[in-house]
N, C-alpha and C positions, 0 to 999 in steps of 0.2 A: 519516208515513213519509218525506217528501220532504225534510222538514227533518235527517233522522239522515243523511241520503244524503251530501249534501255534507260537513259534518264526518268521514262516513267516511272519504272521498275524499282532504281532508285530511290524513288520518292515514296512512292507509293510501302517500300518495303522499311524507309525510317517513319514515316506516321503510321505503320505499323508498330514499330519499336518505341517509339513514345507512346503510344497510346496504351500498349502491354504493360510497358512502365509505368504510366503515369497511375493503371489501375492497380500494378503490386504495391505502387507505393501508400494509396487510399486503403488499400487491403490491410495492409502494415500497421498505417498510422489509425484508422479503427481495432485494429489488433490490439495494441496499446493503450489506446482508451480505453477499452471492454475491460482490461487486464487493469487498467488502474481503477476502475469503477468496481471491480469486485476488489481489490483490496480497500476501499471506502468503505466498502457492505459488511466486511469484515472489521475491521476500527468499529463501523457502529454498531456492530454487533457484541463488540467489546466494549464500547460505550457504553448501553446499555445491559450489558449484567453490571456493571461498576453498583447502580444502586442497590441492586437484589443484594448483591454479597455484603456492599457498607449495612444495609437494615438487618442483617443477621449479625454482621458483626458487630453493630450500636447497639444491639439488646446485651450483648455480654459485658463491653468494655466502655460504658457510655463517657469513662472520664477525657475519652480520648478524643475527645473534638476536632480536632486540629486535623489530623488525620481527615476526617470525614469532609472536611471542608475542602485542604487539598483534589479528594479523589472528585468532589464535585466542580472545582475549580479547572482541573485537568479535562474534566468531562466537557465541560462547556468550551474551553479552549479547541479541542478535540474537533467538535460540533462545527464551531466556526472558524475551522480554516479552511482557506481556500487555497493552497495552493501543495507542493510538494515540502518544501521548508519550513510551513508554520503545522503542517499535520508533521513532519520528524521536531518540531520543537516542543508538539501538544503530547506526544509520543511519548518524549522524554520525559515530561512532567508527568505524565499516568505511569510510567515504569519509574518516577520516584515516588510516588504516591503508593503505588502497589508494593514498592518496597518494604515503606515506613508500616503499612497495611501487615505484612506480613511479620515485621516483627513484634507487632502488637499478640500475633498470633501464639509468637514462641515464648511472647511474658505470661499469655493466661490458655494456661494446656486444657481448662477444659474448653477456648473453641474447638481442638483438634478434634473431640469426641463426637461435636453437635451435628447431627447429617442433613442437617440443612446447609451448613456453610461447608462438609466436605461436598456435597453435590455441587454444589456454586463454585466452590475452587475445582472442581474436576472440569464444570463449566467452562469455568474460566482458561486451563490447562488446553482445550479442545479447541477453544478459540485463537491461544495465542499462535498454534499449530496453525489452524487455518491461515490465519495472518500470515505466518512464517513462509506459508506454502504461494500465496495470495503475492507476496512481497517476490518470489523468485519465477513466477512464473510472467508479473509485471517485466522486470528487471530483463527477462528471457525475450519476453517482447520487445522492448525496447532495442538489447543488442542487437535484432534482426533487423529493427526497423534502420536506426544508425546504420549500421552496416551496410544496409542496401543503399540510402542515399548519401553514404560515402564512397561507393562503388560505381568503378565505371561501366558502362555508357552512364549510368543513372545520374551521378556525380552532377554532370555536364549539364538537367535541367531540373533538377528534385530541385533547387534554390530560387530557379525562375520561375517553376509552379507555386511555390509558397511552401515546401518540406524543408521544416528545418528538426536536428538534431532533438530529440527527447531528453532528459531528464532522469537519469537513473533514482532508484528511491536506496537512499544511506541509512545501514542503521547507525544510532545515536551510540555517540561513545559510551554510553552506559549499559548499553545492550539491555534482555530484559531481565526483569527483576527473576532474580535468585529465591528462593525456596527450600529452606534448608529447616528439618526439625528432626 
């Protein structure tokens, strides 16, 4: 009887350790999704002021079309990506879009005056913050998660449960658009 003991023991004490495991790493990998779905909520959040600010800006500088087309072109890009790499592709396009946007701004100074479109660009300023913040606390998430199922014990079965490595979120080599008056 003494000898079944400890083999029990044994056993009983690693499907202890997988089972603890297997629920930090479920804990993690929802970590990380929460964490990427609030930076989605934020993108749409920045998606949609895009039109409030383009309809204050169309009433001043209507010759500028092109522009308005871009920020709605980016916006629907924006909208329908599914994945990590086509939302930093749809990214890039709204922070060149937001670019061209703003130097519309610096050709005709009386937007600067209009306080509809300063509220909107402070809007906008508030949002990209969020994001900013959205974007590192994703990213935060992720390192722990990696980290734990690159780590061992964990190592050994996070690949045979189905845990694999996350996806960091890259900002776009244009970083975001500049604001300069």
């Amino acid at each position: 009887m003494k000898k079944l003991i400890l083999p029990l023991v044994v056993v009983v004490a690693l499907v202890a350790v997988l089972f603890s495991g297997y629920n930090g790493l479920v804990r993690d990998e929802e970590a990380v999704n929460g964490k990427w779905s609030t930076v989605e909520t934020q993108l749409q959040r920045r998606s949609d002021l895009i039109p409030n600010l383009v309809a204050t800006v169309k009433g001043y500088a209507a010759q500028e079309t092109a522009i308005y087309t871009a920020l709605a072109d980016a916006r629907a890009k924006l909208a329908g990506a599914g994945n990590i790499a086509e939302t930093e592709e749809a990214q890039a396009d709204m922070n060149d879009a937001i670019s061209r946007l703003l130097v519309i701004v610096e050709n005709y100074p009386e937007l600067k005056s209009n306080t509809n479109f300063l509220a909107l660009q402070d809007e906008l300023a508030g949002t990209e913050n969020r994001i900013a913040t959205a974007r590192t606390d994703y990213n935060e998430a992720v390192q722990t998660y990696n980290t734990k199922i690159k780590s061992l014990p964990t190592a050994l079965y996070a690949g045979l449960l189905g845990f694999s490595p996350k996806d960091y979120f890259e900002a776009d080599e244009n970083g975001n658009p500049n604001v300069e008056f």
